[in-house]
C-alpha positions as CSV (number, residue, x, y, z in Angstrom):
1,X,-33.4,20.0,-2.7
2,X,-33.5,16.2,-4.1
3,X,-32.8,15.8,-8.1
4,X,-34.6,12.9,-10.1
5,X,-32.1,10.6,-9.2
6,X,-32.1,10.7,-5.6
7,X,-29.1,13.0,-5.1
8,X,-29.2,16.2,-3.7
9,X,-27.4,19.4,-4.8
10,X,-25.0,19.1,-2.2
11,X,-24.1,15.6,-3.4
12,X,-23.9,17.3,-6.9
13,X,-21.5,19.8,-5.9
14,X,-19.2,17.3,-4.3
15,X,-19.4,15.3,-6.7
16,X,-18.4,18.1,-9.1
17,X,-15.5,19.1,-6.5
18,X,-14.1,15.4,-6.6
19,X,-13.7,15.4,-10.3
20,X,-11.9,18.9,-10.3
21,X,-9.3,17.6,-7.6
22,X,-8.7,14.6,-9.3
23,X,-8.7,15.6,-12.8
24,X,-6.0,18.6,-11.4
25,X,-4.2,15.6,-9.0
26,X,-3.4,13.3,-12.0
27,X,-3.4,15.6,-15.2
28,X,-2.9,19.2,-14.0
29,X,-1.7,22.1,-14.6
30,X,-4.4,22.3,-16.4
31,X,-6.7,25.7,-17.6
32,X,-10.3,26.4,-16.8
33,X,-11.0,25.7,-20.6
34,X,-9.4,22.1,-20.2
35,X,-11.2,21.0,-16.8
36,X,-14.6,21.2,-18.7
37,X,-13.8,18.6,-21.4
38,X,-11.4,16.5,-19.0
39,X,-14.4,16.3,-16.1
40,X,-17.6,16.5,-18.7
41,X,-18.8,19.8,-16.2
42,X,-20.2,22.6,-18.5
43,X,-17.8,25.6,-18.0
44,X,-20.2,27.6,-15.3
45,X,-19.8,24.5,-13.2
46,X,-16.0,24.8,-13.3
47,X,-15.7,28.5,-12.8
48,X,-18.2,28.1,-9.7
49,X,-16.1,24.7,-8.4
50,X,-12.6,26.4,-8.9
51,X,-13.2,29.5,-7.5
52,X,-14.5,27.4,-4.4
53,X,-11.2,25.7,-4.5
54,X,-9.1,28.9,-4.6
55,X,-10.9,30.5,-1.9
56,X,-10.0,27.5,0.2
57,X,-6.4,27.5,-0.5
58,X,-7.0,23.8,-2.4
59,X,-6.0,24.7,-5.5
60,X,-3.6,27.7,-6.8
61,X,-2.6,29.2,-9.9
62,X,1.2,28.1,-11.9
63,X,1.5,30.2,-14.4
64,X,-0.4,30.6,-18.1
65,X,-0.3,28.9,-21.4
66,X,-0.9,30.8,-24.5
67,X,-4.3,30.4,-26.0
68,X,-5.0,30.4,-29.8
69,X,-5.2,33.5,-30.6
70,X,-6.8,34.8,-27.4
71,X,-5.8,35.9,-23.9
72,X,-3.2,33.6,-22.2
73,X,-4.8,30.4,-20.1
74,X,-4.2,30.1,-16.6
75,X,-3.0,27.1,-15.0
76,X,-4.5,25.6,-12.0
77,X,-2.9,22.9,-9.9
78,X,-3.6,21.3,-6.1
79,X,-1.6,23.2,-3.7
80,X,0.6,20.7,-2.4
81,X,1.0,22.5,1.2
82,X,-2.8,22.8,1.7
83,X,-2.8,19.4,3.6
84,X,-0.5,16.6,4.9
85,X,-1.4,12.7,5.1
86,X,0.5,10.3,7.4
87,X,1.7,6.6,6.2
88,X,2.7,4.2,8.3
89,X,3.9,0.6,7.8
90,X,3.9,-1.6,10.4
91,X,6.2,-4.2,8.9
92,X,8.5,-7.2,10.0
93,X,11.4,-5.5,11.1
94,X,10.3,-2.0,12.1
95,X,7.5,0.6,12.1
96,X,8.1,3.3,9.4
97,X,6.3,6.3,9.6
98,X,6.0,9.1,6.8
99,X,4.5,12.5,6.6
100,X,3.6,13.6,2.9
101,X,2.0,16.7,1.8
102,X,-1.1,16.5,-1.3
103,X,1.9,16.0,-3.7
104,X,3.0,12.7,-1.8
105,X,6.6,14.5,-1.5
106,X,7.6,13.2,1.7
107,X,8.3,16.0,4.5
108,X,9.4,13.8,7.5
109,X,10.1,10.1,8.6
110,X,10.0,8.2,11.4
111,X,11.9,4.4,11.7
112,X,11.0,2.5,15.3
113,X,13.0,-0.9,14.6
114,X,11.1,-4.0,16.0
115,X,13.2,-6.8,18.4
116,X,15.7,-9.2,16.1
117,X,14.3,-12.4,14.2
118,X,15.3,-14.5,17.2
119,X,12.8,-12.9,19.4
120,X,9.5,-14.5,20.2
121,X,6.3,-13.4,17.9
122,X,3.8,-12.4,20.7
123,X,6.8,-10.2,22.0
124,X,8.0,-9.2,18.8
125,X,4.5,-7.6,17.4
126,X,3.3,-6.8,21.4
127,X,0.2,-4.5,20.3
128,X,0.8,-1.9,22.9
129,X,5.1,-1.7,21.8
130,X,3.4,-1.8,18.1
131,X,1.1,1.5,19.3
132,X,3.6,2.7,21.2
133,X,5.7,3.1,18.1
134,X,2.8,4.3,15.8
135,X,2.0,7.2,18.2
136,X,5.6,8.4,19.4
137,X,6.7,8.0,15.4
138,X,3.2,10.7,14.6
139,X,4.4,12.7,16.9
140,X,7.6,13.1,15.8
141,X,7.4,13.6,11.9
142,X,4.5,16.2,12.8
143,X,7.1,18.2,15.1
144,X,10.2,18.0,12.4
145,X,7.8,19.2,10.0
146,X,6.4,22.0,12.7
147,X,3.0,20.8,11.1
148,X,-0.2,21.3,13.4
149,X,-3.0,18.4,13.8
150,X,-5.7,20.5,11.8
151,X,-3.3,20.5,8.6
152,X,-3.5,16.7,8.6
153,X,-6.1,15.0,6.5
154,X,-5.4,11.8,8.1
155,X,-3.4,8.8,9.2
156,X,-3.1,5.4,6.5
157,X,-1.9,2.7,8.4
158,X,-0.9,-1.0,6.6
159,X,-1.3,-4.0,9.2
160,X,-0.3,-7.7,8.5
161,X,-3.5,-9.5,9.1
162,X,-7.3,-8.8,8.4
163,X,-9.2,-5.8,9.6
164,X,-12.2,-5.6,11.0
165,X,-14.2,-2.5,10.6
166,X,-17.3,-1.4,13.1
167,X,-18.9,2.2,13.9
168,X,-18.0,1.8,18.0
169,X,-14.5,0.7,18.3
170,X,-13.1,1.5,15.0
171,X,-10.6,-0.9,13.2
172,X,-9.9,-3.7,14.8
173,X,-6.7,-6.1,13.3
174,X,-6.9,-10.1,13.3
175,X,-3.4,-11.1,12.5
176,X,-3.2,-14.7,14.1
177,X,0.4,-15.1,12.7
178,X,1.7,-12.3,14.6
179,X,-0.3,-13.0,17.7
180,X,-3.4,-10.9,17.3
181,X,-6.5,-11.4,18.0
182,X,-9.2,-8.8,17.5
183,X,-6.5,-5.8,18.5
184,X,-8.7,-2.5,19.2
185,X,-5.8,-0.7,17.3
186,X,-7.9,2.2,16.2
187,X,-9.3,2.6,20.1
188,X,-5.7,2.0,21.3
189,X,-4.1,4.9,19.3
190,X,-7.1,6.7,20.3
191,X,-5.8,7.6,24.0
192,X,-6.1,10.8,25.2
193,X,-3.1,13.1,24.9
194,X,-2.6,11.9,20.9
195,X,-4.1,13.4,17.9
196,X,-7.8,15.1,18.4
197,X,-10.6,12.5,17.6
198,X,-11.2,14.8,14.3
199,X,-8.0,13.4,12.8
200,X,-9.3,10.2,11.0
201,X,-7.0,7.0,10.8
202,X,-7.7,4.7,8.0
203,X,-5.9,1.1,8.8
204,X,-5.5,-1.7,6.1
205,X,-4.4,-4.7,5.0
206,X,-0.3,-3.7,4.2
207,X,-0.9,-5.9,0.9
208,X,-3.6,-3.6,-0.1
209,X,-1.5,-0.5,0.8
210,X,1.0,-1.7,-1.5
211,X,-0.9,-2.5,-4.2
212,X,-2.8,0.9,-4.0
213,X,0.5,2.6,-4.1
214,X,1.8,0.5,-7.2
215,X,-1.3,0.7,-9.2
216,X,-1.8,4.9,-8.6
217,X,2.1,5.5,-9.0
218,X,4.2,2.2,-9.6
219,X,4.6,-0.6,-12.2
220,X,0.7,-1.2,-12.1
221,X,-0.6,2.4,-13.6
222,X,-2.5,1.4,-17.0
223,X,-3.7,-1.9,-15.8
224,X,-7.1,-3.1,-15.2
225,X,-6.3,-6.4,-13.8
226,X,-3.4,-6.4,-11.7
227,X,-1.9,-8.8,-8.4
228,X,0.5,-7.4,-6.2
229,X,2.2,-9.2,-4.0
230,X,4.2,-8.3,-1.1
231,X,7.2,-10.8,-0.2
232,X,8.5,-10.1,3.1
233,X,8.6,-11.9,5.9
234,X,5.5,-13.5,5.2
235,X,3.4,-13.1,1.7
236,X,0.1,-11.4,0.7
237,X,-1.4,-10.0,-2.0
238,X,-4.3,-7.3,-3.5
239,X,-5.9,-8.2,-6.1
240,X,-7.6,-5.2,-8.4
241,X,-9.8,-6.5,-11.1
242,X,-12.9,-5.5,-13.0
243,X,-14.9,-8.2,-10.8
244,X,-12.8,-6.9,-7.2
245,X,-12.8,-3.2,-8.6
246,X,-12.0,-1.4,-5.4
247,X,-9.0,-3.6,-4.7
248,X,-9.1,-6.7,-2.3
249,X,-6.0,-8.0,0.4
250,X,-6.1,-11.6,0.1
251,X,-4.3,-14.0,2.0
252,X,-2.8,-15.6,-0.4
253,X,0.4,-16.6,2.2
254,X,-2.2,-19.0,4.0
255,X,-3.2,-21.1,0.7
256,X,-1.9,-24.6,1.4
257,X,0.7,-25.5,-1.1
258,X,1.4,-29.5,0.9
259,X,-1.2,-31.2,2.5
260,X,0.4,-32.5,6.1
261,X,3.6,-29.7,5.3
262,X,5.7,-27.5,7.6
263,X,3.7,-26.1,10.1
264,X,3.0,-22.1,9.5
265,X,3.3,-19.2,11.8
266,X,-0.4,-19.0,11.6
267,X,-0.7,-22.7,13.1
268,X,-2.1,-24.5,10.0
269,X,-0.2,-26.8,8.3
270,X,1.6,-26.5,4.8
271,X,0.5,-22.8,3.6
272,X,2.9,-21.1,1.1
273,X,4.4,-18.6,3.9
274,X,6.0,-21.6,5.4
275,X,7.8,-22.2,2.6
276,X,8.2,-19.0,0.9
277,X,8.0,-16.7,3.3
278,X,11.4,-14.7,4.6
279,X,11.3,-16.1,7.9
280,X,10.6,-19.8,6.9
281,X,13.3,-19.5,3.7
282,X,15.9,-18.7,6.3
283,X,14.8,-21.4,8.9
284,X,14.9,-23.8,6.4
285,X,18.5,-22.6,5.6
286,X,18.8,-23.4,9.1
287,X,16.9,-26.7,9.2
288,X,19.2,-27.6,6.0
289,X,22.7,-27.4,7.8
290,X,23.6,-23.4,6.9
291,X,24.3,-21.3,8.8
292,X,22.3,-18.1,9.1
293,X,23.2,-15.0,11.0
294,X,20.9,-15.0,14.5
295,X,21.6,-12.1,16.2
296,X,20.1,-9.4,13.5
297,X,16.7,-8.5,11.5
298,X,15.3,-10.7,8.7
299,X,16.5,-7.8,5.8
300,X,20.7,-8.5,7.1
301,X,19.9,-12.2,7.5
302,X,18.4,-12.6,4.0
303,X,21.1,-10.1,2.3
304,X,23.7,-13.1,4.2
305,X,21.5,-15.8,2.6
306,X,22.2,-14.2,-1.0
307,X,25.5,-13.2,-0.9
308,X,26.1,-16.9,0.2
309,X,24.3,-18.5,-2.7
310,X,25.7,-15.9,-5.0
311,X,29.3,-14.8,-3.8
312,X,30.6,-12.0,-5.8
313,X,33.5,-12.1,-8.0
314,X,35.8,-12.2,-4.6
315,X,37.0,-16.4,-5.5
316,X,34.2,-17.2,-2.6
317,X,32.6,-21.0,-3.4
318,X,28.8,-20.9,-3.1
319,X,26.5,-22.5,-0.5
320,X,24.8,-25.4,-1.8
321,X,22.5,-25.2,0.8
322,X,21.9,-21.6,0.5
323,X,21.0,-21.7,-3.5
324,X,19.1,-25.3,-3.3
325,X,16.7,-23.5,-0.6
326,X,16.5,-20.7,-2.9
327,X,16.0,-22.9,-6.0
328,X,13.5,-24.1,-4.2
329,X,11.6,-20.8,-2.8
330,X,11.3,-20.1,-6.2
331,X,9.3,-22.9,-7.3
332,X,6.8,-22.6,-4.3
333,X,6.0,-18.7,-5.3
334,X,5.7,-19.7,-9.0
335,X,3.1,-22.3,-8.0
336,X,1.6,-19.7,-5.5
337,X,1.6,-17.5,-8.0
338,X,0.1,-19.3,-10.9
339,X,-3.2,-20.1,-8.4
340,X,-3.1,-16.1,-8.7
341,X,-3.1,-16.5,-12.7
342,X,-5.6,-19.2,-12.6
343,X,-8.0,-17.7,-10.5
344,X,-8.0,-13.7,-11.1
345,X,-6.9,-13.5,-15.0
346,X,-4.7,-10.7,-14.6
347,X,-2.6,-8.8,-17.4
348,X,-0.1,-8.1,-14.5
349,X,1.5,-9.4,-11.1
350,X,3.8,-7.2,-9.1
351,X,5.9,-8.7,-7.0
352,X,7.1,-6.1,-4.1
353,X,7.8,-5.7,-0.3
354,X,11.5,-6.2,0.8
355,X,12.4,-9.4,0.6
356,X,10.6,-9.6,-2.9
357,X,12.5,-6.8,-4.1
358,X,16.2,-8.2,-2.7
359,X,15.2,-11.2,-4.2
360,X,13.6,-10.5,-7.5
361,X,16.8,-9.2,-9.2
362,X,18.6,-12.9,-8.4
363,X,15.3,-15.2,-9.0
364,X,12.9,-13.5,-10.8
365,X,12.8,-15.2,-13.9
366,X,13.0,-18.6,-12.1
367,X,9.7,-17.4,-10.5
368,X,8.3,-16.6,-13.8
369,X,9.5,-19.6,-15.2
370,X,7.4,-22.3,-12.5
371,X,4.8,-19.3,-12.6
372,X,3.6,-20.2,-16.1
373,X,4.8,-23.5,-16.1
374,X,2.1,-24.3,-13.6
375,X,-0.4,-22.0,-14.5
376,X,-3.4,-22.6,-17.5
377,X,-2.1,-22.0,-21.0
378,X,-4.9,-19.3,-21.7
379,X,-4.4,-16.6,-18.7
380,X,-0.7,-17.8,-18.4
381,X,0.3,-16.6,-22.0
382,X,-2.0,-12.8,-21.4
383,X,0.0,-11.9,-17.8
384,X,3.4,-10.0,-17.5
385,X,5.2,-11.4,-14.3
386,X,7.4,-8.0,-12.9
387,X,9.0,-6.3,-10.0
388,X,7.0,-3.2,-8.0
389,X,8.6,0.2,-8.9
390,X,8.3,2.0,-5.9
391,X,10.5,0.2,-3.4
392,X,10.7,-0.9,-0.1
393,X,8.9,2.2,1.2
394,X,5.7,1.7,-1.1
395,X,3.4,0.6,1.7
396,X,3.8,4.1,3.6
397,X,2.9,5.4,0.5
398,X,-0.3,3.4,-0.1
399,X,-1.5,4.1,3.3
400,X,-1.1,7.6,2.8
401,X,-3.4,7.5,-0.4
402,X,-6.3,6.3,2.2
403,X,-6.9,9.7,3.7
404,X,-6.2,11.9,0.3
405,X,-8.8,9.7,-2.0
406,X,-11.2,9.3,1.4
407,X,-10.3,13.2,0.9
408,X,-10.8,13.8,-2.6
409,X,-14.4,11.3,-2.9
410,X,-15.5,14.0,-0.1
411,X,-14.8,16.9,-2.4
412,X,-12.1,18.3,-0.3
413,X,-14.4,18.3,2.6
414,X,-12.8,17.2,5.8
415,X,-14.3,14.2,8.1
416,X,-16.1,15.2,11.5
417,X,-15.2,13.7,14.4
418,X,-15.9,10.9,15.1
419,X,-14.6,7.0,14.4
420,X,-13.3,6.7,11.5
421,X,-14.9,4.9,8.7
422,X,-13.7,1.7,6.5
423,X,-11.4,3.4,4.2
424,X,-13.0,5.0,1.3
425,X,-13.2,2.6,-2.3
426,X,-13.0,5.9,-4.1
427,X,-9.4,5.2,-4.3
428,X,-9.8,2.8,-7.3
429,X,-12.6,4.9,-8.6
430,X,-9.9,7.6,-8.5
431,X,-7.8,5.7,-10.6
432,X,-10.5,5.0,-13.1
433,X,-10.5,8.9,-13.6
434,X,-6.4,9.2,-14.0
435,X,-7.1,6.0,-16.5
436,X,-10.2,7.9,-18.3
């Protein structure tokens, strides 16, 4: 059966589902008598929908509230335990996997460190040791958790470079400045002897992982307009505006900042990453005269590089070299950044990934400073300029969020096998509903 508008009943129904689970995700415990107003469902509709939900172990009862005057109100919630989602972040100095149940409470980790700075890239990010790590790291957060494929609702997975989404093969990752070009990852984690084909995986852009994770939990809840960038060893950034509503990874690292400059990982000439980036700020430490440690990741490098600049109260001198590079770092994200202002408008940029938050504390408001120095007077003086609140882990966390809101648009419906699809949008259409 079709209604006027083209949808059918079932699409009704789910739809109807979707704004139970979310309104319950975001705002629950709530009663039967609160869903109706909260979701604009008549009451029937929510009796019908909920006791769907309890009947499949989605949703359960936590306790009663006292009504006025009548019979106490149940409470409803989602029932954290009913499924599990899998986060990984495939980042510059390891591969960090996470298993979280529908509460995003995490119930196992994973950490496969990746070869030392020194190491070449192409060996460094080899796609098969990068799949290698992804599938032995599943494995082992869904044995410590004793959790069975058919509880999992999915895989999120955050990728430096740009993905590539198509019905045969799956997701396919270009990420010229690690060395890849059109990587089957999808197909390659698809080997037989891994997780059954009706386990989706939903891979990304890390940037947009991380900003997912910021603006459903983090520093960017409330906003409309919103950048966040991650700062690690290279840069990137999602932008969420009402013109980019469903969230966009840009690659903002690759904009060139001096025409004829240092050459980039990614071969070009001059982009921001190679001077802003964590692996270009310590080679030009390097290049400078300092002295950086070589035999260790970028994280123990850079925390050298700042204790250096800024020695503790231990009668240490500083390193020039060290805080003039730094100085410096500072002024090429505040330009990078005020493009961001210039361009998008927003009322907020995050600033997050590793190095940006082991950074922010000492430099921040230098960064801000350049940021609206060299940004137009009108946006400039509308946009708050702030760390991420949700750590270094907050891009295990964002790829989680791709199966749950790929979940929750379906109503609580799993996928069937199958490829999987380009993750859902409903994740910013989600958030609309926790902003409503």
């Amino acid at each position: 059966m079709t209604a006027n508008n083209g949808r059918t009943v079932r699409d009704l129904r789910r739809e109807n589902r979707a704004a139970v689970l979310r309104r319950l995700y975001f705002d629950g415990p709530m009663s039967r008598y609160s869903l109706a107003p909260a979701t604009g469902l008549s009451s029937g509709s929510i009796s019908n929908v909920v006791a769907e939900l309890l009947a499949e172990e989605l949703v359960e009862e936590a306790g009663s509230v006292d009504s006025d005057g009548g019979r106490p109100r149940t409470l409803l919630r989602i029932a954290p335990h009913s499924g599990h989602m899998i986060g990984v972040d495939v980042g510059e100095t390891r591969v960090r996997v996470e298993l979280f149940d529908l509460a995003l409470a995490e119930r196992a980790h994973a950490d496969r460190p990746l070869p030392t700075r020194g190491s070449e890239h192409r060996d460094r990010y080899d796609s098969e040791l990068i799949a290698g790590h992804i599938r032995d790291g599943i494995a082992e957060v869904m044995e410590a958790a004793g959790l069975t494929p058919d509880r999992l609702l999915g895989v999120g997975i955050g990728v430096p470079g740009i993905v590539e989404h198509s019905e045969e093969g799956g997701a396919v990752v270009h990420g010229q400045p690690i060395g890849w070009e059109a990587v089957p990852l999808e197909r390659m984690l698809r080997r037989p002897g891994h997780l059954p084909q009706e386990v989706p995986y939903f891979i990304e852009n890390g940037a947009k992982t991380l900003g997912q994770a910021e603006m459903w939990f983090g520093a960017g809840r409330g906003a409309r307009n919103a950048v966040v960038v991650l700062f690690g060893s290279g840069v990137g950034a999602c932008v969420v505006t009402d013109d980019v509503e469903h969230g966009r990874a840009v690659e903002w690292g690759h904009l060139t900042v001096r025409v004829r400059g240092r050459r980039c990982r990614c071969g070009a000439l001059g982009c921001l990453e190679a001077y802003a980036g964590a692996e270009a700020l310590l080679e030009r430490w390097q290049e400078a005269g300092g002295r950086p440690p070589s035999d260790t990741d970028e994280e123990t490098a850079l925390t050298a590089m700042l204790a250096a600049a800024y020695p503790d109260d231990d009668g240490g001198d500083p390193d020039p070299l060290a805080a003039a590079v730094l100085a410096e770092t500072a002024e090429y994200l505040g330009a990078g950044l005020s493009d961001l202002i210039n361009l998008f408008q927003p009322e907020r940029i995050l600033v997050g990934g590793w190095a940006g938050l082991q950074l922010g504390a000492r430099f921040l408001d230098s960064v801000r400073r350049h940021a609206l120095a060299y940004a137009l007077p009108y946006p400039s003086g509308r946009v708050g300029i702030d760390l991420g609140a949700l750590g270094p882990d907050a891009v295990t966390v964002g790829a989680a969020i791709l199966p749950l809101a790929d979940f929750f648009a379906r109503g609580g419906r799993r996928l069937p096998a199958g490829p999987s699809p380009e993750p859902s949008p409903a994740w910013r259409t989600t958030l609309g509903t926790r902003l409503a």
